[in-house]
C-alpha positions in Angstrom: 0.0 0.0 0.0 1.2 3.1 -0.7 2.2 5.2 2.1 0.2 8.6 2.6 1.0 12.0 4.5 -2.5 13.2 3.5 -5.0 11.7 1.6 -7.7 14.7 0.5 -10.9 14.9 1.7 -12.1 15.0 -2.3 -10.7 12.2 -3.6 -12.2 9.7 -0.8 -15.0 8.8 -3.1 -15.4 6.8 -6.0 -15.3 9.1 -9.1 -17.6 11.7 -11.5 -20.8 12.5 -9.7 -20.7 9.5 -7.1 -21.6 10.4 -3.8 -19.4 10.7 -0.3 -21.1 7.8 0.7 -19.8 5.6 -1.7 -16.1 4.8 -0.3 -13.5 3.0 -1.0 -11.0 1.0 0.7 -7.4 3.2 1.6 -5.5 0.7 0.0 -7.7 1.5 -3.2 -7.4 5.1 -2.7 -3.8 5.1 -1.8 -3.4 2.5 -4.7 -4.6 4.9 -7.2 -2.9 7.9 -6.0 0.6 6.6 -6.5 -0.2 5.5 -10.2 -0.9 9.1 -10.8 1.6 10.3 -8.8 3.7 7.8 -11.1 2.8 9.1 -14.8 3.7 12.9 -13.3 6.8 11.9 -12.1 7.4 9.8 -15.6 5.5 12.3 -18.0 2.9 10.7 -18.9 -0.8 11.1 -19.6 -2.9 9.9 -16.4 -5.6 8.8 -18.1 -3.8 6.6 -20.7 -1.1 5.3 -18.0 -4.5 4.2 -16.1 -6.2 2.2 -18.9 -3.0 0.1 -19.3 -3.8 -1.7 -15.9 -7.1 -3.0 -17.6 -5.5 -3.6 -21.0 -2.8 -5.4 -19.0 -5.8 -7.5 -17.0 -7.3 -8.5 -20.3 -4.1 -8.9 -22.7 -1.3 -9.5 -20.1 0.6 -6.4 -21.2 0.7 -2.9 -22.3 2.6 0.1 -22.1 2.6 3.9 -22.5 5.3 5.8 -23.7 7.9 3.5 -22.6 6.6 2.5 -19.8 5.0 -1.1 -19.3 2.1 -2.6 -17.3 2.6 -6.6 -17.4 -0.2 -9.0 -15.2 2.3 -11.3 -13.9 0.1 -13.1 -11.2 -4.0 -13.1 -12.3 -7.0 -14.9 -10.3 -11.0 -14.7 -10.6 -10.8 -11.2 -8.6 -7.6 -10.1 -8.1 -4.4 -9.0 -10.5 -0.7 -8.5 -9.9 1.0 -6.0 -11.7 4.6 -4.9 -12.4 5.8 -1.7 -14.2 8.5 -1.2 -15.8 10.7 1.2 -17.8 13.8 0.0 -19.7 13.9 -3.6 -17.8 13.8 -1.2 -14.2 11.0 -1.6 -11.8 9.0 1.4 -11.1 6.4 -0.4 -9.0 5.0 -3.4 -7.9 1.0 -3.7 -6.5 -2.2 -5.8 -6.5 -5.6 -4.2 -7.8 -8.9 -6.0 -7.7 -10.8 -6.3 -10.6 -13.1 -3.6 -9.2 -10.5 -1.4 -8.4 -9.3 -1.9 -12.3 -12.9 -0.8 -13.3 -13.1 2.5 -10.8 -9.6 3.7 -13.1 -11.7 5.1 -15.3 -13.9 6.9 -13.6 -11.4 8.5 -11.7 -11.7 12.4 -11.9 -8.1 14.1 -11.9 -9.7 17.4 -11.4 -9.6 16.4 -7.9 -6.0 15.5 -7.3 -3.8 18.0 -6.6 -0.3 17.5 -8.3 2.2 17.9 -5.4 4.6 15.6 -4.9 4.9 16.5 -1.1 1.5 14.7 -0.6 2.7 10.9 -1.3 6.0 9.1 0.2 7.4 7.2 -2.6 6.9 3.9 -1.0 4.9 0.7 -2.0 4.3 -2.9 0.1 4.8 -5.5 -2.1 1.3 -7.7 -2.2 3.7 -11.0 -2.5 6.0 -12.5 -4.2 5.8 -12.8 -8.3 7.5 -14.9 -10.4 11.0 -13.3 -11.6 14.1 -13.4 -13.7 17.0 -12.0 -11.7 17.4 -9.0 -14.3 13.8 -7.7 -12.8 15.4 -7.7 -9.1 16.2 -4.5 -8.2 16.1 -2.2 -4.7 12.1 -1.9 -5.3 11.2 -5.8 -5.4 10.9 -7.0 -1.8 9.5 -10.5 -2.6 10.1 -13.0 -5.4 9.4 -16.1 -6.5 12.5 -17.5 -8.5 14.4 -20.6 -10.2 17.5 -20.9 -11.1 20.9 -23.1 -11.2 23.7 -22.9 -8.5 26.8 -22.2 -10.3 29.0 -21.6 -7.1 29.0 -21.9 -3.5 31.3 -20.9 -0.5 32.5 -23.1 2.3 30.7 -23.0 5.3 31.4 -20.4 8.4 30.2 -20.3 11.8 28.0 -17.3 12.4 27.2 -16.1 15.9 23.8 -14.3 16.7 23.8 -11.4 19.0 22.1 -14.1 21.8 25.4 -16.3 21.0 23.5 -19.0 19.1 25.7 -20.5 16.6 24.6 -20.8 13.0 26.4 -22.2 9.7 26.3 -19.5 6.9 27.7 -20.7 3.0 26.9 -17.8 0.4 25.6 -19.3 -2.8 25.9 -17.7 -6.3 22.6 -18.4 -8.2 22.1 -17.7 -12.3 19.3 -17.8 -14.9 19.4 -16.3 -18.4 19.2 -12.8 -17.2 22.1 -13.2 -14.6 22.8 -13.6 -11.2 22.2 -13.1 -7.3 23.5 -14.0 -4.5 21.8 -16.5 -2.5 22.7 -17.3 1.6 22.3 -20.5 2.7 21.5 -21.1 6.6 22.1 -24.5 8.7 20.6 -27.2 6.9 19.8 -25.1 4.0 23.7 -25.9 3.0 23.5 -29.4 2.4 20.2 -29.8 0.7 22.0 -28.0 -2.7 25.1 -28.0 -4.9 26.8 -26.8 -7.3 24.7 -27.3 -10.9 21.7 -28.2 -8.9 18.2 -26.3 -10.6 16.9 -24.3 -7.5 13.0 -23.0 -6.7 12.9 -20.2 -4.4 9.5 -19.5 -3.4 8.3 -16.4 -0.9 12.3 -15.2 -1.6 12.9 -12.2 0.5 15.5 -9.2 -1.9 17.3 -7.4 0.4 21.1 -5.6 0.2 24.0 -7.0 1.9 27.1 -4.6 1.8 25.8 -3.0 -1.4 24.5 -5.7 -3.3 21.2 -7.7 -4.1 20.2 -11.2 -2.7 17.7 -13.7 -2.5 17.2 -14.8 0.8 14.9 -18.1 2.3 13.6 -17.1 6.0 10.9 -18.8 8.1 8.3 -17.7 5.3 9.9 -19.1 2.2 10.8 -21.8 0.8 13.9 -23.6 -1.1 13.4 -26.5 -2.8 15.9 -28.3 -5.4 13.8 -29.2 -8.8 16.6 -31.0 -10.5 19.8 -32.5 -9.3 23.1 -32.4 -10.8 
């Protein structure tokens, strides 16, 4: 969801002529402000950048001006869409297929462009399916395969509560390229070098500057095919 200082009083209904009574959800409202708040910052034409998302729902894809909307996660209700610009993610977020519908109706007379009003600043609704060249500082979660193409020899790590843990740092590659991937206790042995990994629920965070791929309590690592 997109993080508000202040969301105005006038754009807390539902569009043209709809009454204050009919509200939406904040994560709707805060949803649709940060698209718009993305085509001024990217100069484009709201109205346009805001039909791709149901172009994208019904075709998979679209784009504006260089920009592109892809569905890359879709049930009965629900979509999960990336944007883009020159293989660099702008923004990550789930819409409802009712909230897809209200981008239509949505009157821009009644959003005042100042950047001061919106943190730039999205939750990511879950992890998509990825090649490492989409990873970048704005993905949080991922879903990911990919072969093991090298891997360090085990250290002991202590916590700050003196519990000892084994930490190797695996190297991970697809077509696109590649990521680091740590590898925790028992984590180490289940994979080797060559092995065909799937990372599910992969959390992206830096480490000393760079990208990884990490599996924690709420993910998963699983090897698909052996060496």
């Amino acid at each position: 969801m997109v993080l508000l200082k202040r969301l105005p009083r006038e754009i807390s209904h539902c569009g043209r002529g709809r009454p204050h009574g009919h509200r939406q959800s904040v994560t709707e409202l805060s949803n649709r402000w940060y698209l718009i708040w993305i085509s001024q910052k990217y100069g484009l034409e709201p109205r346009e950048f805001l039909a791709c998302f149901l172009e994208a729902w019904m075709h998979e894809r679209s784009s504006c001006n260089g920009v592109s909307v892809q569905c890359r996660q879709k049930t009965e209700k629900n979509g999960v869409f990336l944007v883009t610009r020159d293989q660099q993610v702008i923004a990550q977020l789930s819409l409802s297929d009712t909230a897809l519908k209200r981008l239509s109706e949505v009157d821009l007379g009644h959003f005042p462009w100042n950047g001061s009003t919106v943190n730039e600043k999205v939750d990511s609704p879950g992890p998509v399916d990825m090649k490492i060249q989409d990873i970048n500082a704005r993905v949080k979660w991922v879903n990911l395969r990919a072969r093991v193409v090298d891997k360090s020899v085990p250290r002991r790590i202590f916590s700050r509560f003196g519990v000892s843990h084994s930490l190797s740092t695996a190297t991970i590659s697809d077509s696109t390229g590649c990521i680091k991937l740590p590898l925790w206790n028992a984590q180490i042995d289940m994979v080797s070098v060559g092995d065909t990994v799937q990372i599910d629920n992969g959390r992206v965070k830096a480490y000393r500057g760079e990208l990884q791929v990490s599996v924690g309590k709420n993910g998963r690592l699983s090897v698909i095919r052996k060496l």
